[in-house]
C-alpha positions as CSV (number, residue, x, y, z in Angstrom):
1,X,38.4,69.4,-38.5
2,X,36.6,68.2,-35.3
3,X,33.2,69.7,-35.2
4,X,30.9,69.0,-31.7
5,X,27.8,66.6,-31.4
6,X,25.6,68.6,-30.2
7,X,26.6,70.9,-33.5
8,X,25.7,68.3,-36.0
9,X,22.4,67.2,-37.5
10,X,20.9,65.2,-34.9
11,X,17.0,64.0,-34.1
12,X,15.4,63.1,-31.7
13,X,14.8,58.9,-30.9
14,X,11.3,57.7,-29.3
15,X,8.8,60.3,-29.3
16,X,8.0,59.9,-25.4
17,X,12.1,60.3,-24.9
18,X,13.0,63.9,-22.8
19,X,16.2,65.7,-22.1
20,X,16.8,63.3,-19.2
21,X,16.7,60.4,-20.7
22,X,20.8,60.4,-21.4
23,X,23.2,63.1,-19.6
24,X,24.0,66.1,-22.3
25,X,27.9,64.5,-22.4
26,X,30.8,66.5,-23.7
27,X,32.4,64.4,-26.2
28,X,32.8,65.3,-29.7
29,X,32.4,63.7,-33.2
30,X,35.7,64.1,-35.5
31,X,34.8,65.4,-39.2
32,X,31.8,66.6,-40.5
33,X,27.8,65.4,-39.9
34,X,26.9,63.6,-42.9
35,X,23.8,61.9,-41.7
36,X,21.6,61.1,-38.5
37,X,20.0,58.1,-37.0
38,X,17.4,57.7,-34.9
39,X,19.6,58.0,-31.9
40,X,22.4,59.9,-32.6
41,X,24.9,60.9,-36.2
42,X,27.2,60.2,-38.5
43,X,30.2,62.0,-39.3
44,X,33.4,61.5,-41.8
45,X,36.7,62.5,-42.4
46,X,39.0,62.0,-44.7
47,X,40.4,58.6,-42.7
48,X,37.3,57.5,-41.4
49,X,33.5,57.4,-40.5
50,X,32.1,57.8,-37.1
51,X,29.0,57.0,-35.4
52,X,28.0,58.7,-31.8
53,X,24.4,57.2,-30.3
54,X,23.0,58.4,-26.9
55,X,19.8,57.5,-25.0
56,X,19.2,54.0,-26.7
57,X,16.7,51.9,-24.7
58,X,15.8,48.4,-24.3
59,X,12.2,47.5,-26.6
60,X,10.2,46.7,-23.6
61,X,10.8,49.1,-20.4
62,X,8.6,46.1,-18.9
63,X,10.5,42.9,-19.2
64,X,13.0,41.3,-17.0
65,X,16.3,43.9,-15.7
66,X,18.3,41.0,-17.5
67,X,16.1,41.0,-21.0
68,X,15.8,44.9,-20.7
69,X,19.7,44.9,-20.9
70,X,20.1,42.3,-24.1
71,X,17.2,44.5,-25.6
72,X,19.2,47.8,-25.4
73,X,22.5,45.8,-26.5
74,X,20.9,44.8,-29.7
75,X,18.9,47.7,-30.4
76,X,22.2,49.6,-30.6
77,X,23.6,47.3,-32.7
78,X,20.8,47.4,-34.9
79,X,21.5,51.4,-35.3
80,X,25.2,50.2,-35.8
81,X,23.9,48.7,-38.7
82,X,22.1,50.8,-40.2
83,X,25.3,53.2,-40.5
84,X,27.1,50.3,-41.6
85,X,28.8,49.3,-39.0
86,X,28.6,46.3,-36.5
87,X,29.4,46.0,-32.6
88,X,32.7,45.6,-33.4
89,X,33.0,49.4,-34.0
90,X,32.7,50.5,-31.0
91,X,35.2,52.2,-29.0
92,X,33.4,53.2,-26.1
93,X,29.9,52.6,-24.7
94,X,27.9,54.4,-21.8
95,X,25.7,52.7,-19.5
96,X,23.0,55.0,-17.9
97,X,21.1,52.3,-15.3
98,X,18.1,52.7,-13.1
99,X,19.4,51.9,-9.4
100,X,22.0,49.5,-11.3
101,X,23.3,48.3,-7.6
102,X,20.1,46.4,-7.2
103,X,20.4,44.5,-10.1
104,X,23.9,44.8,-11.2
105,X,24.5,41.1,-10.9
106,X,22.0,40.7,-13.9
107,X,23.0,43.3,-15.9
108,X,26.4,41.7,-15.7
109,X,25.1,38.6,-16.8
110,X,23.3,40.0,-19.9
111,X,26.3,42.0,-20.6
112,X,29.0,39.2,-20.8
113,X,26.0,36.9,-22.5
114,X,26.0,39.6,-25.2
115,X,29.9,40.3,-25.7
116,X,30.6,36.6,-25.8
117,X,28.2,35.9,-28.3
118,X,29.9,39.1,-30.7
119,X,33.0,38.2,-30.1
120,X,33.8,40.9,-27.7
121,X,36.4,39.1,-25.4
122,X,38.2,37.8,-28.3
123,X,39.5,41.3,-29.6
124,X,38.9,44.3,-27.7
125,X,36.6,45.5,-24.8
126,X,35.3,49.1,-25.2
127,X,36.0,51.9,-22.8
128,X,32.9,52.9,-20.5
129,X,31.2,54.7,-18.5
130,X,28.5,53.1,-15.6
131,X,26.1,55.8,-13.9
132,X,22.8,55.2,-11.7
133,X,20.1,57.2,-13.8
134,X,16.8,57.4,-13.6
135,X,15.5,58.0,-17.4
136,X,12.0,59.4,-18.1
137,X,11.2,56.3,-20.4
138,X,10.8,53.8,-17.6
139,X,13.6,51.8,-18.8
140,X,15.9,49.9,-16.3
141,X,18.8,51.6,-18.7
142,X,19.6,53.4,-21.6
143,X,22.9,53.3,-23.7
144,X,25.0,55.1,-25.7
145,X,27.9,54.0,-28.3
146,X,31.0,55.7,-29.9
147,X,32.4,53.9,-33.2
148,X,34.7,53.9,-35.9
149,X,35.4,52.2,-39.4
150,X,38.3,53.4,-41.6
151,X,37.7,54.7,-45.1
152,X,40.8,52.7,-46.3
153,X,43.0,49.8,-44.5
154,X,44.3,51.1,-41.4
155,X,43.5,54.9,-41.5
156,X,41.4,54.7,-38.8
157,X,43.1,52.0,-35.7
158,X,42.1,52.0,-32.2
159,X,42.9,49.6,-29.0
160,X,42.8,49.7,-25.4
161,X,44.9,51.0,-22.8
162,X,46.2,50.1,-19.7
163,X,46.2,52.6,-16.3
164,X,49.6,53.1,-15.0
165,X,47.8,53.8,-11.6
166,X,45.1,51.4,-11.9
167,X,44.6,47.4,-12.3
168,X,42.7,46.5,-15.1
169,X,38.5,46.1,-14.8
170,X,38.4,43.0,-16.6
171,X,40.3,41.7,-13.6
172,X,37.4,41.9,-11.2
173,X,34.7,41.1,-13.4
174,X,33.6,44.1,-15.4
175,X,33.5,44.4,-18.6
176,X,35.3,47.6,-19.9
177,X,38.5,48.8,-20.3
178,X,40.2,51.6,-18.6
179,X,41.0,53.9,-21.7
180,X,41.0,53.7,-25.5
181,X,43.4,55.2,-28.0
182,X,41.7,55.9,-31.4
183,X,44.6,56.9,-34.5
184,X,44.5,58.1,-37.9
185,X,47.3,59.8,-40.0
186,X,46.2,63.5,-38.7
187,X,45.0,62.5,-35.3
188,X,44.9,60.5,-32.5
189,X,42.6,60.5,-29.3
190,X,42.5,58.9,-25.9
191,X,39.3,58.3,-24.4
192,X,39.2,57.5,-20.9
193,X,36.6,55.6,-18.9
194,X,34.2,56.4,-16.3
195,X,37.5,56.4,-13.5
196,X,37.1,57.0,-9.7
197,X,39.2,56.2,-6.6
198,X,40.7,52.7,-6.4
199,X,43.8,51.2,-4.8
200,X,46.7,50.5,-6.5
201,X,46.6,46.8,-8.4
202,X,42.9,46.3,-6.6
203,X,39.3,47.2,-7.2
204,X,38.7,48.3,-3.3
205,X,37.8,51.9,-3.3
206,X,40.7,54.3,-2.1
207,X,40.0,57.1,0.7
208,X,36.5,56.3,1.9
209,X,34.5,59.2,2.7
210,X,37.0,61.5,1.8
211,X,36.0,63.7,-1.3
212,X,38.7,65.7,-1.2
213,X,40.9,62.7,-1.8
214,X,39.1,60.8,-3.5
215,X,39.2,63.6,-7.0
216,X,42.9,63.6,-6.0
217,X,43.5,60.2,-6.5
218,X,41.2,60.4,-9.5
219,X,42.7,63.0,-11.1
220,X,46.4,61.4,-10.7
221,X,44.6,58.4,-12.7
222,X,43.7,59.9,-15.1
223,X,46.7,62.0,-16.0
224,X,48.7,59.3,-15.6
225,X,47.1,57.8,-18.8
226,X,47.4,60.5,-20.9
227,X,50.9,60.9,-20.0
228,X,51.4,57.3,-20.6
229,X,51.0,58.9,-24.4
230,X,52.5,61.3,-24.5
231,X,49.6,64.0,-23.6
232,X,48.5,65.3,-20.2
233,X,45.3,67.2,-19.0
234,X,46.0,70.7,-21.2
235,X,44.9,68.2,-24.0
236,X,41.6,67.4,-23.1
237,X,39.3,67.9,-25.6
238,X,35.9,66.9,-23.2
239,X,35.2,65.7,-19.7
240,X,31.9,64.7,-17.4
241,X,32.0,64.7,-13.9
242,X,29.8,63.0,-11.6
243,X,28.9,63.8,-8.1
244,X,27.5,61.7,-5.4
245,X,26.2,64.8,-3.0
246,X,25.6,68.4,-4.6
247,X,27.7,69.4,-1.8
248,X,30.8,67.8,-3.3
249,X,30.9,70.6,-5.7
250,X,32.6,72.7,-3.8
251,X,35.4,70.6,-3.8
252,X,35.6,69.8,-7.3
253,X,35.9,73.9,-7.7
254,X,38.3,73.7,-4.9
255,X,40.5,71.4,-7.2
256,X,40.1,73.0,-10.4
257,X,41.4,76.5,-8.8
258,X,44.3,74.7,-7.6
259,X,45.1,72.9,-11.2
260,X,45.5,75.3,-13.5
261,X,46.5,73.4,-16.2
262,X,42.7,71.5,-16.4
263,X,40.4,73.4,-18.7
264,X,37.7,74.6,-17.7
265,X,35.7,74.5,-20.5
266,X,35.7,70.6,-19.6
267,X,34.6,70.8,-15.9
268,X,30.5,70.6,-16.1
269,X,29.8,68.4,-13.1
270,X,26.2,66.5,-12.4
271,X,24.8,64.8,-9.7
272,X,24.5,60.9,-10.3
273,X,24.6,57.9,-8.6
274,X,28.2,56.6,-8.7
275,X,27.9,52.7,-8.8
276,X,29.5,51.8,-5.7
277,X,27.7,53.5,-1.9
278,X,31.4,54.6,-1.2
279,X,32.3,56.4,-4.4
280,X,31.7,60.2,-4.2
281,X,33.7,61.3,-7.6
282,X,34.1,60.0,-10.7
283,X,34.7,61.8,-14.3
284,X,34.8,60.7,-17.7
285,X,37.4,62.4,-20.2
286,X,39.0,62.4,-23.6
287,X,41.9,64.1,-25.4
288,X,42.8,65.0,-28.3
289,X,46.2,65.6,-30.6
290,X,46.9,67.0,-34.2
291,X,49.7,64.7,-36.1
């Protein structure tokens, strides 16, 4: 059975840490909670064991943008660790940065620094998310991790996927990949990146300063890879969106009342700073299907 996060037993990370310090994100852990860590649970099922960590910081909210990033990096691996498990886990991260487009060339840096040295670029890239957040800790970012190990050889696979709509990220420097498909013998799930409007076989943004648009082309994105297996948005088992403006949520609603077929339940929408000045939309989603 799939039972939610926010359901299982859970406790809280740094003492100074608050409820802003990560976004409350809809995405669920498969199985049951068997234990927590200090930023986030563990869960099993009969194929595998999961980990899901949220609001990881770097050690010293006062070192360098660059060293602040490594920091973070390795303190999630440490918590990796200590559920037995190593960066090479990890399906899918999120990346939650302080004004991220003034330093975004050295978190880049630290981030490639980090993934070369695990081996990252040698197997698979995890799905992502990267929102500007200001977090009550101070820190220039804060992290969060999904990641799998199988109980037996092979019950638990996962690799990346392409977008049928969209060029790959690695293509233009950035580190993630579009969407991730995680299988076991009674399920499989596709978990699909932070996604917003882009040209076809670019990274230029698509329909500046038109929200309305922009979700449009967005939305087709992201259908478009669920489709590609064989699922579509009636599937979706979680979703985050993120506005630029307040305002935009009137538009959003404006979608969602003509597109029946997207559920509800997975349409919470925050405001956040999309990482590029001409992005107004962006969601992150997963799905979800019984064997």
């Amino acid at each position: 059975m799939i039972s939610y996060y926010r359901s299982c037993c859970t406790k809280r990370g740094d003492s100074s840490a608050s409820s802003s310090d990560f976004p409350e994100i809809d995405f669920i852990l498969p199985g049951q909670c068997v234990s927590s860590l200090r930023h986030g649970a563990v869960s099993e099922d009969e194929w595998g064991r999961y980990v899901l960590l949220k609001g990881v910081a770097p050690d010293n909210s006062l070192s360098s943008p660059y060293e602040q990033t490594l920091s973070a990096f390795e303190r999630l691996e440490r918590e990796l660790e200590a559920a037995g498990m190593t960066f090479s886990n990890v399906v899918r991260t999120w990346i939650y940065a302080d004004k991220i487009l003034d330093w975004y060339a050295d978190f880049n840096k630290a981030r490639n620094a980090f993934f070369t040295s695990r081996g990252v670029y040698d197997r698979y890239v995890p799905a992502s998310t990267g929102i500007g957040w200001t977090n009550a800790l101070g820190a220039k970012l804060v992290l969060g991790a999904f990641a799998v190990s199988s109980k037996s050889p092979g019950s638990v696979e996962f690799e990346a996927l392409p977008s049928p709509l969209q060029c790959p990220a690695l293509e233009y420097g950035s580190s993630f990949s579009r969407a991730a498909e995680v299988r076991t013998p009674g399920w499989k799930r596709v978990i699909v990146s932070g996604t917003a409007s882009i040209k076809p076989n670019s990274h230029e943004v698509a329909h500046v300063g038109d929200i309305d648009a922009q979700i449009e082309c967005t939305m087709n994105a992201v259908d478009a890879i669920y489709r590609s297996r064989g699922m579509s948005l009636k599937d979706m088992s979680g979703a985050l969106i993120y506005l630029k403006e307040e305002r935009y949520r009137e538009n959003w609603e404006r979608w969602l009342d003509a597109h029946s077929e997207y559920p509800r339940a997975h349409s919470r929408a925050i405001v956040a700073d999309v990482c590029r000045d001409e992005w107004l939309f962006e969601i992150e989603s997963d799905a979800l299907k019984w064997n």
